[in-house]
N, C-alpha and C positions, 0 to 999 in steps of 0.2 A: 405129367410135367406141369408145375403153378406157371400162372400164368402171371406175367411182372406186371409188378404194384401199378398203380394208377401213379403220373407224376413222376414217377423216376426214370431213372437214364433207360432200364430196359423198354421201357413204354417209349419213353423217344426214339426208340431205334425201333423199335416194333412198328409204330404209325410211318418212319420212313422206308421199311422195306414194304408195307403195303402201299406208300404212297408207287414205290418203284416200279411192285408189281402190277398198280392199276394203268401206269403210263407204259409199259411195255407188254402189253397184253392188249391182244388184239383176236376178232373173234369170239370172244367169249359171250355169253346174255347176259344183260342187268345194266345198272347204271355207271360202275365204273369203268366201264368198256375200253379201255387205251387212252388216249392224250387225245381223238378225235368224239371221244363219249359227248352226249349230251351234258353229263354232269361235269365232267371236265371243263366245258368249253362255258357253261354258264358261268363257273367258277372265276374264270380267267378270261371272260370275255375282252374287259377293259383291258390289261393285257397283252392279249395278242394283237388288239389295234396298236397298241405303240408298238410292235416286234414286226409288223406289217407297216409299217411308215415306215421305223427302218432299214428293214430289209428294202424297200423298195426304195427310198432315199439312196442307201449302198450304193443300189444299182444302177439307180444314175448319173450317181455319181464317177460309176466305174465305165458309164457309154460317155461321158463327158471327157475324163481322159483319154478314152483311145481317139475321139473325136479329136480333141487339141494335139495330139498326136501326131495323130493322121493330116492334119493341117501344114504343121512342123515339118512333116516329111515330103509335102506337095510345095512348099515354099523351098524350101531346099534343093529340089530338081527344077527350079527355075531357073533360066539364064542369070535372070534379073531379080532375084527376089526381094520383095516387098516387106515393112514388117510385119511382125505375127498381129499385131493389135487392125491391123487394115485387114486383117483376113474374116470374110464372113464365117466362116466354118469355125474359125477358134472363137469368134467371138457366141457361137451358139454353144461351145462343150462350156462356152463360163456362164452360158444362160442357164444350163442344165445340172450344171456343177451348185448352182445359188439354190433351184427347184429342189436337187439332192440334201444338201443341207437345210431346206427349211423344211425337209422332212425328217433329217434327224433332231431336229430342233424340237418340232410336236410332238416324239415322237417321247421324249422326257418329262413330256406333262400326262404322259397316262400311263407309264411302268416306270418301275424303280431302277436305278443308274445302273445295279448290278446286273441287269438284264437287256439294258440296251447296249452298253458301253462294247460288251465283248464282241456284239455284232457287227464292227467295225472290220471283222475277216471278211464278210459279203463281200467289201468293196473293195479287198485285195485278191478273192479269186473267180469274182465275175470278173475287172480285169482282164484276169488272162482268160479267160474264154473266152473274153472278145475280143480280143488279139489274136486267140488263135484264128478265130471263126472268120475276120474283117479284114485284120492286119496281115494275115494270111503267116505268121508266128506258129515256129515249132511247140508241137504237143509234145510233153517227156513224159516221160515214167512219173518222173520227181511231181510234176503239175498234177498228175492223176493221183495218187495218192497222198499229196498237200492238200486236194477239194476232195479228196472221200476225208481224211483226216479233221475238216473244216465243219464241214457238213452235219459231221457224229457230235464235234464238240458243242454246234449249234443246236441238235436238237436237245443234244444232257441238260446245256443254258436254260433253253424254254421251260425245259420239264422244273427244273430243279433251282430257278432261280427265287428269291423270297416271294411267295406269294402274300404280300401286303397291297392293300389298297389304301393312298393316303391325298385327302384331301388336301392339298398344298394351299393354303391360306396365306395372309399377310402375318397372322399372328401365330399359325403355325413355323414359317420361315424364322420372325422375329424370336422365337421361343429355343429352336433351333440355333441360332445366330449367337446368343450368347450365353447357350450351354456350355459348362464345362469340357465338356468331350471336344466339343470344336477350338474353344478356346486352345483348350492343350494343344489340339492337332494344330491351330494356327499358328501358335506362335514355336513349335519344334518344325513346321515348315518353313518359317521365313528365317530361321535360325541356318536351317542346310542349306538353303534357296542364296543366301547373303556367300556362304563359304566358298559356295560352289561358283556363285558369281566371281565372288575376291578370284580363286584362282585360275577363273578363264580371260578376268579383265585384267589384272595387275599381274599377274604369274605369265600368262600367254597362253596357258593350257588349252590346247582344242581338242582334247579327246572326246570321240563320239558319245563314250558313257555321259561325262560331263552333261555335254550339251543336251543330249536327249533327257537326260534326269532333270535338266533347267526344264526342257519342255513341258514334263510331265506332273514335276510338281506345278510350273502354272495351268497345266489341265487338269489339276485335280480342284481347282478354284473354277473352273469353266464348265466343268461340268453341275458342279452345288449352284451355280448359277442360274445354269442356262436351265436346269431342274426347277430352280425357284421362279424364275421369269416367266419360263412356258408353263410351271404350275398355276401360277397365278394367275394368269390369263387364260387357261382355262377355267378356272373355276370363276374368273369375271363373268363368259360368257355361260356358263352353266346352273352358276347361282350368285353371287353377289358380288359386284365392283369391287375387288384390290386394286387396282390401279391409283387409288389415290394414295395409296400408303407410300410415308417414304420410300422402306424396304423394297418393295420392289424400282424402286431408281436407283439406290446402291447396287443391289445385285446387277440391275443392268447397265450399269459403269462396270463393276467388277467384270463382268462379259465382254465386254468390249476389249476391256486392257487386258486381259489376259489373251484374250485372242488374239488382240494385236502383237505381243509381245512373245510369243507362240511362233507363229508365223513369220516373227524375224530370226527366231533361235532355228528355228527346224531350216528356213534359206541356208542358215550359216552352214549347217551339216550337213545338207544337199549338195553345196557348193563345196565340203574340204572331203565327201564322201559317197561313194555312188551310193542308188539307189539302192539295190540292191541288200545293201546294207542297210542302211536307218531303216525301209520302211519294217521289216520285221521285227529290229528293235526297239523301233518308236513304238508299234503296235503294240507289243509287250509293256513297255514302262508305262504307256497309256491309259489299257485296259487298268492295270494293277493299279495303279493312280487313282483309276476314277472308281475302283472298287472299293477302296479303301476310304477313299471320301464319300461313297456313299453306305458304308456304315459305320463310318464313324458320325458322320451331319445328319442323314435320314436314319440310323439305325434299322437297315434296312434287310438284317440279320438277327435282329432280334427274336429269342426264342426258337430258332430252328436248330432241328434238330440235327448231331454231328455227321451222320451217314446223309446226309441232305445236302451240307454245307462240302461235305469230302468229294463227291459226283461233283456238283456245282464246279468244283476246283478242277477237278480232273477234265471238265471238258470243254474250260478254260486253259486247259496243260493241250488237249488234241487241236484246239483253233490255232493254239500259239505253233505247235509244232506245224500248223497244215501251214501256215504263212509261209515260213520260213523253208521249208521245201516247194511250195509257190515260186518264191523269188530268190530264192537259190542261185546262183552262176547266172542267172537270167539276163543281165546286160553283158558281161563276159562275151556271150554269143554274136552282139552287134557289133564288138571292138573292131574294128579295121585293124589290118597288118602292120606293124610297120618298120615293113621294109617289103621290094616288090621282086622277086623272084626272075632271075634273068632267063630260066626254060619259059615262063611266060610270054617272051614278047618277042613276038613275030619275025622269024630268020634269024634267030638266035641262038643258038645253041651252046649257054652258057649255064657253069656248076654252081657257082659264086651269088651273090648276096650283094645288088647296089649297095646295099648297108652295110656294114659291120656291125658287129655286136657291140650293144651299147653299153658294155663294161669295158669294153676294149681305148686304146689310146687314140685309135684310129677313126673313134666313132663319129658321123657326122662328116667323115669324107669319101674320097672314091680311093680302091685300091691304086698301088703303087703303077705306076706305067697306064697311060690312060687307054693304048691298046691291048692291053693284054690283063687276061686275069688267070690265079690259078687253083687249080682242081683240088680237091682232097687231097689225092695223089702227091701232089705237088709239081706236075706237069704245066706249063703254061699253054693256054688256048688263043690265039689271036681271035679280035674281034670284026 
């Protein structure tokens, strides 16, 4: 069998199933020993420190919410409760929640968005393992196999995200800035960004898609930011002051607003939608947002080959599904009744429903006759 040309598509596919088989192979002698080889790991050393910030940023981020949480729930069984901002406890998950984030923040100045961004599942299903563990919250099926799901697509990310190493400069960024690639992408963003706005301000639309697409195209400006900002300041302290260049005070305006702006759209669909719902498909429009802006801004894709870029996607596909089987029906479970069951309550022995059903005409009062109610049957029961 010839062995395909140098430079052609069969050679691209040829260098990515050895690339496959050196990262799932384990055991074996030599240098490409699995994804924990020496050769691996010098490869990708720089790397795995930004995937190791935020992974560990994630996860503080995820003991920060159960913490504010857990505060939440201790003010609530108070006679008298206080507000949450006087509570010491909430105020440390926002101490920890800032520490979380200034770890994902570093963690954009030493790997590319494509391989940080996805890892934004950590901090949906360490969550719930400390809810289960702390919160003292049901473990399902659905939880278990959403964090095996998460896990796999996590390590595909590592293996098979672009391995580029790029010096993020002031004149790097500026170069970037006002390439045509960005250009296009910028102004066919603020073109959807304007529509989408027109019909959730002027129309009244609050549809979740809506809102969260607002979100996400302003995350996909927040992340080319926040990549050029912590780029630059790394490479201040590693080799030579950008700080003085304008660009890096644009981009950190650009970070700011977008955050801010961010932050009030995601309220908005917090508040017309449970959790439940936005966060897996905030997660979703996110990742893909900031995938997309990071190769179309850093070309962060460039040159790799298609069975490389196909894995990369696919376990991008297994995080997105482990979410969403994560937080599945998950608040559903803490809804309270409502309405309170008359075998319930003590010396009672009644079939009926304080409530009525709340399609009914009756709903919102007490059945007819205030001593008496009646059975299935149709029998009346005195009370």
């Amino acid at each position: 069998m010839a062995a395909p040309a140098p430079g052609g598509p069969g050679a691209a596919a040829s260098a990515a199933l050895d690339e496959l088989s050196r990262n799932l192979t384990y055991g074996a002698l030599g240098a490409g020993n699995g994804s924990l080889s020496g050769a691996w790991y010098r490869r990708n050393q720089i790397h795995l420190f930004g995937v190791l910030l935020a992974i560990l940023g994630n996860l503080v981020i995820s003991i920060s919410l159960n913490i504010q949480k857990y505060s939440h729930l201790q003010l609530a069984h108070q006679e008298h409760p206080r507000p949450y901002f006087k509570s010491v406890l909430w105020w440390g998950g926002i101490i920890l929640m800032a520490v979380g984030e200034t770890g994902n923040f570093a963690a954009y100045g030493f790997a590319p968005i494509t391989l940080i961004a996805p890892l934004g599942c950590m901090s949906v299903t360490g969550s719930a393992i400390i809810s289960v563990m702390f919160l003292k919250e049901n473990l399902r099926a659905s939880d278990l196999l959403g964090m095996t799901l998460a896990f796999a697509g996590t390590y595909l990310l590592v293996n098979f995200a672009p391995n580029i190493t790029q010096d993020i400069s002031a004149r790097t960024v500026q170069y970037y800035f006002v390439g045509w690639q960005f250009m296009t992408y910028g102004i066919l963003e603020i073109l959807i960004f304007c529509i989408l706005l027109y019909f959730h301000k002027r129309k009244g639309i609050k549809h979740i898609v809506i809102l969260l697409t607002l979100v996400a195209l302003l995350a996909s400006l927040t992340v080319i930011s926040v990549k050029a900002v912590s780029g630059m300041i790394t490479f201040s302290v590693t080799d030579k002051m950008q700080l003085t260049y304008p660009i890096f005070y644009i981009m950190f305006i650009i970070m700011i607003a977008s955050c801010v702006f961010q932050v009030k759209l995601l309220n908005q669909a917090t508040k017309l939608y449970n959790t439940a719902t936005v966060v897996p498909i905030n997660h979703t429009f996110f990742t893909i947002s900031a995938i997309i802006a990071g190769i179309i801004f850093y070309q962060e894709f460039l040159g790799a080959a298609f069975l490389t870029i196909f894995i990369y996607l696919f376990g991008c596909f297994l995080s997105f599904l482990g979410v969403v089987l994560v937080t599945r029906n998950r608040e559903k479970e803490h809804l309270p009744q409502s309405y309170i069951d008359f075998g319930h309550v003590p010396g009672k022995q009644m079939l009926d429903k304080i409530q009525p059903d709340s399609n009914g005409l009756s709903y919102g009062t007490l059945p007819d006759g205030s001593d008496s109610t009646k059975s299935p049957s149709g029998e009346k029961k005195e009370v």
